[in-house]
C-alpha positions as CSV (number, residue, x, y, z in Angstrom):
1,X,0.0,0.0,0.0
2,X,1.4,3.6,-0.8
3,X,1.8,6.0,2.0
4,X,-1.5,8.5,2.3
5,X,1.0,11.6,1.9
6,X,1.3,10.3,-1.8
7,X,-2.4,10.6,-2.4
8,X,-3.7,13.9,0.2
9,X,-2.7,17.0,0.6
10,X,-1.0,17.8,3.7
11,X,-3.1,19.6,7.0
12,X,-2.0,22.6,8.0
13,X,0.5,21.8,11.0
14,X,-0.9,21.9,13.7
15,X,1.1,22.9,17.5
16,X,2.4,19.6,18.4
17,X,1.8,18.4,21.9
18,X,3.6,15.0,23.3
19,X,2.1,12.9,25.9
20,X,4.1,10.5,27.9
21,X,2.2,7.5,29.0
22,X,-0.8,5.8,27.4
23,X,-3.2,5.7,30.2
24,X,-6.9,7.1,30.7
25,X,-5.6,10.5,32.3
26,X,-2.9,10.9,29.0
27,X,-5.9,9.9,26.6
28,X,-8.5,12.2,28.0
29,X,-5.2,14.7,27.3
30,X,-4.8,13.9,23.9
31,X,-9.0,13.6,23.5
32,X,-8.6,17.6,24.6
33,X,-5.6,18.9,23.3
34,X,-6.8,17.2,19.6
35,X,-10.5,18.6,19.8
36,X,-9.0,22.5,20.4
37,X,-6.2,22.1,17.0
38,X,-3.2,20.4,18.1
39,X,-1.7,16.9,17.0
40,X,-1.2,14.8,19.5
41,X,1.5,11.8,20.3
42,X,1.2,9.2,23.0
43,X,4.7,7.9,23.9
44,X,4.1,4.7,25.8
45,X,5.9,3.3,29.3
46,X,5.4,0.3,30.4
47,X,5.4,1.4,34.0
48,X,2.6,1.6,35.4
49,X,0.9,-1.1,33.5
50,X,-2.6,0.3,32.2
51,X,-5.1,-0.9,33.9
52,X,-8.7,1.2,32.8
53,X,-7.9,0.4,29.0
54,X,-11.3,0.9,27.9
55,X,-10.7,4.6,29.1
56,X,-8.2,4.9,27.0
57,X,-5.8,4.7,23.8
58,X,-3.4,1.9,25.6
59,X,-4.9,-0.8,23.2
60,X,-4.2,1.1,19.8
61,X,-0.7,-0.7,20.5
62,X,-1.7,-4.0,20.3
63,X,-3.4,-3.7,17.0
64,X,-7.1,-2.4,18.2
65,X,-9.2,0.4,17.0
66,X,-9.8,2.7,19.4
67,X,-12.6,5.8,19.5
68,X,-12.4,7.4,22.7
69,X,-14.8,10.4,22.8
70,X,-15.1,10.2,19.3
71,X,-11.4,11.1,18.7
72,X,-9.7,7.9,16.7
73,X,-6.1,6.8,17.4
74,X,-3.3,5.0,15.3
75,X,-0.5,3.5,16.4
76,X,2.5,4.7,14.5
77,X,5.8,2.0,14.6
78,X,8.1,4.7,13.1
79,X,8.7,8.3,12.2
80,X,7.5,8.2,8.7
81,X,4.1,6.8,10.1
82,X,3.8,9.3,12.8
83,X,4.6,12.2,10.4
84,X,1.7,10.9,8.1
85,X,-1.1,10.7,10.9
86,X,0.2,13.7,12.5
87,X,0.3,16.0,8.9
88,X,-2.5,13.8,7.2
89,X,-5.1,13.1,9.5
90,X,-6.9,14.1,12.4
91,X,-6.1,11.2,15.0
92,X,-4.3,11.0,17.6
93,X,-0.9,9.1,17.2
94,X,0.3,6.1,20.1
95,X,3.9,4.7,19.8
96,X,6.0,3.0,20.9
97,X,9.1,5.6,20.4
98,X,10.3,7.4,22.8
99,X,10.6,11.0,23.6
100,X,14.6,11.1,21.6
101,X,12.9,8.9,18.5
102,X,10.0,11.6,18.3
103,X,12.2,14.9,18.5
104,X,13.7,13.9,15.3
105,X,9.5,14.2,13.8
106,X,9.2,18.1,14.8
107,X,9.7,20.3,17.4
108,X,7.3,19.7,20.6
109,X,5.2,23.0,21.2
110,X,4.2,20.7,24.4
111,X,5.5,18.1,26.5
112,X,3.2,16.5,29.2
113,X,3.9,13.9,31.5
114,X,1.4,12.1,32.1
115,X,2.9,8.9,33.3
116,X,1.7,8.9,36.9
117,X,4.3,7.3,37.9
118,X,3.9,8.4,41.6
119,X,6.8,6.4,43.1
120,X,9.6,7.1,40.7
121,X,12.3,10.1,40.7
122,X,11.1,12.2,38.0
123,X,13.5,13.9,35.0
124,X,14.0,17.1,34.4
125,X,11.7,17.6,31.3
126,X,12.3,21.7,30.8
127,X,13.6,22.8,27.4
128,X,12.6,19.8,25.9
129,X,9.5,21.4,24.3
130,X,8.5,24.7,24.5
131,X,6.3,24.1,27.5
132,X,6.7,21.4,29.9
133,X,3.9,20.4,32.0
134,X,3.9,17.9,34.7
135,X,0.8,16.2,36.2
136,X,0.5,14.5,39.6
137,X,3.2,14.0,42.3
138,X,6.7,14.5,42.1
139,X,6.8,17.5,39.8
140,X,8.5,21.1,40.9
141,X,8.2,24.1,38.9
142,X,11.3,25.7,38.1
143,X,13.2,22.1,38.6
144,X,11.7,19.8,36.0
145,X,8.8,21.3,34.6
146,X,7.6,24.4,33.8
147,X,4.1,24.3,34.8
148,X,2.3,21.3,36.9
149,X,-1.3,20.0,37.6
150,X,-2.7,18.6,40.4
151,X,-4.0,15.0,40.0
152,X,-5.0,13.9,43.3
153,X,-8.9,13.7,43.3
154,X,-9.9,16.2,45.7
155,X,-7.3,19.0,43.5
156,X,-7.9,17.1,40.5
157,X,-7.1,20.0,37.8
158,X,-5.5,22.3,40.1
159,X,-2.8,24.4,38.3
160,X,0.5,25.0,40.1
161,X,2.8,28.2,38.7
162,X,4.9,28.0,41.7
163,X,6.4,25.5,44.1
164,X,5.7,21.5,44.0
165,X,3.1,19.2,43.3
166,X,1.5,17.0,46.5
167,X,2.9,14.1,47.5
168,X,1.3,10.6,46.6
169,X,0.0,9.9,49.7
170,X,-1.1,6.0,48.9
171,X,-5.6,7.0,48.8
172,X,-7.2,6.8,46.2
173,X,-10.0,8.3,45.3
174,X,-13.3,6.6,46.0
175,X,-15.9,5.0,44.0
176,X,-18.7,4.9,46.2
177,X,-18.2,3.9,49.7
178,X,-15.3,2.1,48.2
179,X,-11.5,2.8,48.3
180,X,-8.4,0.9,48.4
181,X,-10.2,-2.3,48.5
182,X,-11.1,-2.3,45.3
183,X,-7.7,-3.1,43.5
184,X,-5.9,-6.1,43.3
185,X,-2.1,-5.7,43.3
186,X,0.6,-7.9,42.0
187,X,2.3,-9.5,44.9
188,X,5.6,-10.3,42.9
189,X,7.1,-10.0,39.5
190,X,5.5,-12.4,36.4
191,X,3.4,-13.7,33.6
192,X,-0.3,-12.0,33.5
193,X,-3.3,-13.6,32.2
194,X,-6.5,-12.7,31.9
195,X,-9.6,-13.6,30.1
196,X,-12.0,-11.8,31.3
197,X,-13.2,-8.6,29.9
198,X,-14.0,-5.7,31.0
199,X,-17.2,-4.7,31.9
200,X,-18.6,-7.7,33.0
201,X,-20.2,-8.2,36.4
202,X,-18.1,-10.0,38.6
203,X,-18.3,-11.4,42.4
204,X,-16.4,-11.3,45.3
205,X,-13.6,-14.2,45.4
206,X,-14.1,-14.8,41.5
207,X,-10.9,-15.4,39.6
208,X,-10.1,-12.6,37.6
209,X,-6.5,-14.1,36.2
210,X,-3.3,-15.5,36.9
211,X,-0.3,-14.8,37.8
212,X,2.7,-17.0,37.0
213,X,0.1,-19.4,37.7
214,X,-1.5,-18.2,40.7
215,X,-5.2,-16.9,40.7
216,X,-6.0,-13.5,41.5
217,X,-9.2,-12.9,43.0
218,X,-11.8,-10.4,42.3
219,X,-12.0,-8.3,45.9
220,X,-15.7,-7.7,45.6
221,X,-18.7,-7.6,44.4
222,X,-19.2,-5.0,40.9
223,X,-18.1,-4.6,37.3
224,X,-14.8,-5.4,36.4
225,X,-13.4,-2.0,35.6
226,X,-9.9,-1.8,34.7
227,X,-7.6,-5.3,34.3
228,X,-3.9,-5.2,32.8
229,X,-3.9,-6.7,29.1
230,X,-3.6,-10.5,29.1
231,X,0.2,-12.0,28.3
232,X,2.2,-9.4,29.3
233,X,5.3,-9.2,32.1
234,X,4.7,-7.2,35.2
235,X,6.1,-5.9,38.1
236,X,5.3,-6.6,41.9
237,X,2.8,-4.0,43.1
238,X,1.3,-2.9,40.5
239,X,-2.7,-3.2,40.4
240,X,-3.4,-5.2,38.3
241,X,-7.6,-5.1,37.9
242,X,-9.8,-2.6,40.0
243,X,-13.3,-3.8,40.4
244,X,-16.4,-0.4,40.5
245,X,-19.0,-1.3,43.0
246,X,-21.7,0.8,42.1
247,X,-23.8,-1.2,40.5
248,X,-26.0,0.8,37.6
249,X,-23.4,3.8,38.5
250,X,-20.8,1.7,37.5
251,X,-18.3,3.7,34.7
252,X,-15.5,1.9,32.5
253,X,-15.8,4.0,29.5
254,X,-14.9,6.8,28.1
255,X,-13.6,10.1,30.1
256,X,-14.4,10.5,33.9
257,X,-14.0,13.0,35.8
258,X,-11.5,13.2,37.3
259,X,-9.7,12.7,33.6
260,X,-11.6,15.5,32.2
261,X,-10.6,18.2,35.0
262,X,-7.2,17.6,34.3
263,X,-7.3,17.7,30.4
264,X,-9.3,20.9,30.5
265,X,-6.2,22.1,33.1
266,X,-3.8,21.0,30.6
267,X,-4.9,23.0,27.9
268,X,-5.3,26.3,30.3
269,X,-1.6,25.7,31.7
270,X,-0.3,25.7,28.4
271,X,-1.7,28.8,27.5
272,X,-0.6,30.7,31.2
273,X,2.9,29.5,30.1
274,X,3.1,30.8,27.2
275,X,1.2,34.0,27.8
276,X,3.7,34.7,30.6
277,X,6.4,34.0,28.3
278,X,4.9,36.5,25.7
279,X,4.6,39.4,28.6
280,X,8.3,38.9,29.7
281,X,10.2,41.2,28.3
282,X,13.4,40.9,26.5
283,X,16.3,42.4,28.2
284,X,18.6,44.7,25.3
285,X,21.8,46.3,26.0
286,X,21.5,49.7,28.1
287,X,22.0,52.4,26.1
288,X,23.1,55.5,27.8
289,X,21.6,59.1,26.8
């Protein structure tokens, strides 16, 4: 098949904004930052594995169509591809490259990291882009990002021009009258599988997987709401499938909340940063009268 760039005129470019991570919160990113006029890239990390996939692009890797908010993605295995969704289409772009394979593509007018990788020492991601935003813990502004977001439930979309993020500090947010208890977490390093999708109604004690061999237990009663992809390698404690008890209430699609209020705050960061920049002024040699 010939490339599509051989057929179509190219878009306009569009401001480019790079993702890092492939989960619901970096999805509902790309969902916003694509429906106001950017092109969007999703740079996958295996850590943490994606658990609420039908929230997000995560599956786009493994060969799947995926519609979220009717925004399409397609997953992109080199630059060439990503150049021809990114200048000849409208979807969003997931790869597998990484942040050095994608700034041969074009200059990022955005960098977000949306990782959530909580536990982890986080890089410094300034002058990478022309705006770096961080969102959830671990990020400082000034150190390595310059502008940060608030991911924590009760904050969730809280801009931060000044100082640090909060720390993870191991709640979750609750579904219900439910918390913690409502994830299963890998109790060592191994083979998951899983063949249960999700979505379906499961019950306390039911056996959602295994891993390395072992069965992993549903923790209560609800719909199975987030589950890590069948066959793949994980680490030990990681969740690995998060049941929602609220029975008609239940959610496993699309954008929640929580997603949505830091997308929106996403695109409003980006334009306080740049804004800011635009008001500085440039400092020119003093010329004495």
């Amino acid at each position: 098949m010939r490339p599509r760039h051989e057929f179509e005129t190219p878009r306009r470019k569009r401001p480019l904004a790079v993702i890092l991570g492939t989960n619901e919160i970096a999805s509902a990113v790309a969902v916003h930052m694509n429906r106001i006029g950017w092109a969007c890239v999703l740079s996958h990390d295996a850590f943490p594995p994606v658990i609420r996939r039908q929230m997000a692009f995560h599956d786009c890797l493994y060969g799947e169509r995926i519609t979220l908010e009717e925004v399409e993605a397609e997953r992109a295995d080199s630059t060439m591809e990503l150049v021809e969704i990114l200048d000849f289409t409208t979807k969003v772009a997931v790869t597998p490259l990484q942040f050095h394979d994608l700034a041969a593509v074009r200059t990022a007018h955005a960098l977000v990291d949306a990782r959530m990788q909580k536990y982890r020492a986080t890089p410094d991601l300034r002058h990478l882009a022309k705006v770096a935003v961080g969102l959830g813990p671990n990020f400082a502004v000034g150190r390595n990002c310059d502008i940060a977001i608030e991911t924590k439930p009760s904050q969730a979309g809280l801009i931060v021009q000044e100082g640090e993020t909060e720390p993870a500090d191991h709640v979750p947010n609750r579904l219900g009258d439910v918390g913690e208890e409502r994830f299963a977490y890998s109790s060592k390093p191994g083979l998951w599988h899983s063949a249960i999708d999700i979505g379906v109604r499961v019950f306390k004690d039911f056996v959602v997987g295994h891993l390395d061999g072992e069965p992993v237990m549903a923790p209560l009663d609800g719909v199975l709401r987030g589950v890590i992809r069948d066959g793949l390698h994980i680490p030990a404690g990681v969740k690995l499938l998060e049941i929602d008890p609220r029975g008609r209430s239940a959610k496993w699609t699309g954008i929640d909340e929580r997603s949505g209020l830091v997308a929106s705050a996403v695109g409003r960061a980006i334009r306080i940063e740049l804004a800011k920049r635009e008001a500085t002024p440039i400092a020119g040699p003093f010329v004495a009268h």
